[in-house]
VEXNUKE-466381 format. One record per residue (C-alpha): residue in three letters; x, y, z. Coordinates in Angstrom, 1 decimal, padded with zeros to 4 digits. Each point is the difference from the previous one (the first is absolute). Layout:
<pts>
+-----+--------+--------+--------+
|   r |     xx |     yy |     zz |
+-----+--------+--------+--------+
| ALA |      X |      Y |      Z |
...
+-----+--------+--------+--------+
</pts>
This chain:
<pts>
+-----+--------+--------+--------+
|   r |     xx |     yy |     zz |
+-----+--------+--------+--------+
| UNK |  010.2 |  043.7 | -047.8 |
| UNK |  003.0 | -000.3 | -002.4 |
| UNK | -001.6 | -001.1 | -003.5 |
| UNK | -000.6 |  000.7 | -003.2 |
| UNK | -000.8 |  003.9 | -000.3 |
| UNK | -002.4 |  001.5 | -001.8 |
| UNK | -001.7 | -001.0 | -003.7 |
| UNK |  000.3 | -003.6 |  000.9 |
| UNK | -002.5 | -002.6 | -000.8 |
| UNK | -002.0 | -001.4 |  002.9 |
| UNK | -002.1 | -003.3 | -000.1 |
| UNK | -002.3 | -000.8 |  003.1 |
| UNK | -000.7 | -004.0 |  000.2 |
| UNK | -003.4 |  000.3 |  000.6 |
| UNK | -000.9 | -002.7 |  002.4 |
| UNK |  001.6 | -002.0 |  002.8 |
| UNK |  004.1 | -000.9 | -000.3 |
| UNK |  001.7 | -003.0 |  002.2 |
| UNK |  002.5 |  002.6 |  001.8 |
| UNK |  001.9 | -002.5 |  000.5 |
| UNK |  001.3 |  000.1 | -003.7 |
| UNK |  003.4 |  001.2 | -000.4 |
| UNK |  001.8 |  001.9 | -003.1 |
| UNK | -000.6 | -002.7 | -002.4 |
| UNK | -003.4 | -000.9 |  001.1 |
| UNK | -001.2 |  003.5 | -000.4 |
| UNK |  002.0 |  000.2 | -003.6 |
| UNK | -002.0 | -003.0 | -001.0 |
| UNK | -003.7 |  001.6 |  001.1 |
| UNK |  001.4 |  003.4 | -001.7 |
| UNK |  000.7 | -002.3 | -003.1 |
| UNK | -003.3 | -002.8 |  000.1 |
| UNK | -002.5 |  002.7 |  001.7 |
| UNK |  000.6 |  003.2 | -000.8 |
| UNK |  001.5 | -001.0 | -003.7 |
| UNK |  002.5 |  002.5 |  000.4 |
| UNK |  004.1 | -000.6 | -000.1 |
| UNK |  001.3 |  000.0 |  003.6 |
| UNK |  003.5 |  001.6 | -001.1 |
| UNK | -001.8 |  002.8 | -002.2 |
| UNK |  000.7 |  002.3 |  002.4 |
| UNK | -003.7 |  000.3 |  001.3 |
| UNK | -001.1 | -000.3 |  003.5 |
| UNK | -002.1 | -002.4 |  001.1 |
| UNK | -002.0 | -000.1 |  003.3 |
| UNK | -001.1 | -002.6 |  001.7 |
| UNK | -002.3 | -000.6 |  003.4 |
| UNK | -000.8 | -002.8 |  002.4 |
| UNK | -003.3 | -001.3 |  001.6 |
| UNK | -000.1 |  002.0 |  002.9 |
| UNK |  000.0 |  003.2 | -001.9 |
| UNK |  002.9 |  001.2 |  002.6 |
| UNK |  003.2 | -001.0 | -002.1 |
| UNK |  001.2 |  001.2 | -003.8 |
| UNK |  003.1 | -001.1 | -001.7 |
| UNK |  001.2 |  001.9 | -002.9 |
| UNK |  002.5 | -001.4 | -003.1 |
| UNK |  002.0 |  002.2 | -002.2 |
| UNK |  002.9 | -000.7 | -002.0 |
| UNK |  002.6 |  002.7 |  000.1 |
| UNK |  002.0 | -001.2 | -003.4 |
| UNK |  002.1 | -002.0 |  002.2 |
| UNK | -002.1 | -002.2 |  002.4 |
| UNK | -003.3 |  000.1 |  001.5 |
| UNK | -000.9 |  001.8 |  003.2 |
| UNK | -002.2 | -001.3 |  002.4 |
| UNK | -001.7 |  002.8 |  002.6 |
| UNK | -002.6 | -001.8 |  002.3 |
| UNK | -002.0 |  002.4 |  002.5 |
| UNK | -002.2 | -001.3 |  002.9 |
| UNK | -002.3 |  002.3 |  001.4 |
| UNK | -001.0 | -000.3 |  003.7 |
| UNK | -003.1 |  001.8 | -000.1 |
| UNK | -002.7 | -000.6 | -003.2 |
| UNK |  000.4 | -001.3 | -003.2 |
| UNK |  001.1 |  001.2 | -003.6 |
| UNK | -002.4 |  001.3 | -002.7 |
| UNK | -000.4 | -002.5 | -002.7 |
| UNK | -002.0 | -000.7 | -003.0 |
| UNK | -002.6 | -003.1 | -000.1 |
| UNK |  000.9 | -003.2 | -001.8 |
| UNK | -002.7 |  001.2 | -002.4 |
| UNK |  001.8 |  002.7 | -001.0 |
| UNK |  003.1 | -001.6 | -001.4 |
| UNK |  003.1 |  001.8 | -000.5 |
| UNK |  000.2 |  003.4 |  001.4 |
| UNK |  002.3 |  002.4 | -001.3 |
| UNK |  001.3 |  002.9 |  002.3 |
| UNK |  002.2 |  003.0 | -000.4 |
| UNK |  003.2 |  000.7 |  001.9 |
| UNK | -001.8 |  002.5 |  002.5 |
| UNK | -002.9 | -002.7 |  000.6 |
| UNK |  002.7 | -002.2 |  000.4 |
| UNK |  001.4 |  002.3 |  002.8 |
| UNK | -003.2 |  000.0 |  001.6 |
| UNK | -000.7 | -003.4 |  000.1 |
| UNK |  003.4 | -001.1 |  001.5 |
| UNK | -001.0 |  002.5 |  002.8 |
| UNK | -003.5 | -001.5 |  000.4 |
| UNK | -002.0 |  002.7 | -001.0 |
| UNK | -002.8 | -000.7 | -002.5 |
| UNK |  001.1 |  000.4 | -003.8 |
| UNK | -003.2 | -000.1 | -001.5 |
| UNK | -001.5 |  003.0 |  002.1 |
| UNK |  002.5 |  002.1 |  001.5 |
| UNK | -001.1 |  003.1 |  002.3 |
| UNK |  001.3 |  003.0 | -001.9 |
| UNK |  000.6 |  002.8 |  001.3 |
| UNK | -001.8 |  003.5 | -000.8 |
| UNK |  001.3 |  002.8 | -002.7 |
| UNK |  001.5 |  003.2 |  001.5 |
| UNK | -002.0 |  002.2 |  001.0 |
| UNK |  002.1 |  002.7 | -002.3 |
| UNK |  003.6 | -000.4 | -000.7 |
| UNK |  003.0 |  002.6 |  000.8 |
+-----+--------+--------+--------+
</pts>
């Protein structure tokens, strides 16, 4: 995915999203849900009923960018309603746009011994 890089902020809408908001829909619910400013240069993701589709918002200092990812197989991770905002790093945002779980990712094992 082309985006933001690292050290970026990342809100998760907790919760269901109507996917079939576009740009300014999603800038309103970043605004009025998430109370943050959609043009701050945060990302903010959002994800349908199904589970199986996430649309992402960022504004690059000269428009937004929309990416939208359907899996065919499974659903995304995602926090409960109950849970509210969820704030993610840039690497948990990686993960999450490639449907692996955020919250508990299988790490792998140390070295052994090194050199």
């Amino acid at each position: 995915m082309i985006g933001p890089g690292t050290g970026v902020r990342v809100y998760v809408a907790s919760g269901v999203t109507d996917m079939r908001k576009g740009i300014q829909g999603l800038a309103a619910a970043a605004e009025q849900v998430l109370r943050q400013n959609p043009c701050s240069g945060a990302v903010f993701a959002f994800r349908g009923r199904k589970g199986d589709r996430i649309k992402i918002l960022y504004w690059d200092q000269q428009g937004f960018c929309l990416y939208y990812k359907v899996l065919q197989r499974g659903r995304f991770p995602w926090p409960s309603p109950a849970d509210g905002v969820a704030r993610l790093t840039s690497a948990q945002l990686a993960m999450l746009w490639e449907g692996i779980d955020w919250r508990r990712p299988a790490w792998s094992s140390p070295p052994d011994r090194v050199a």
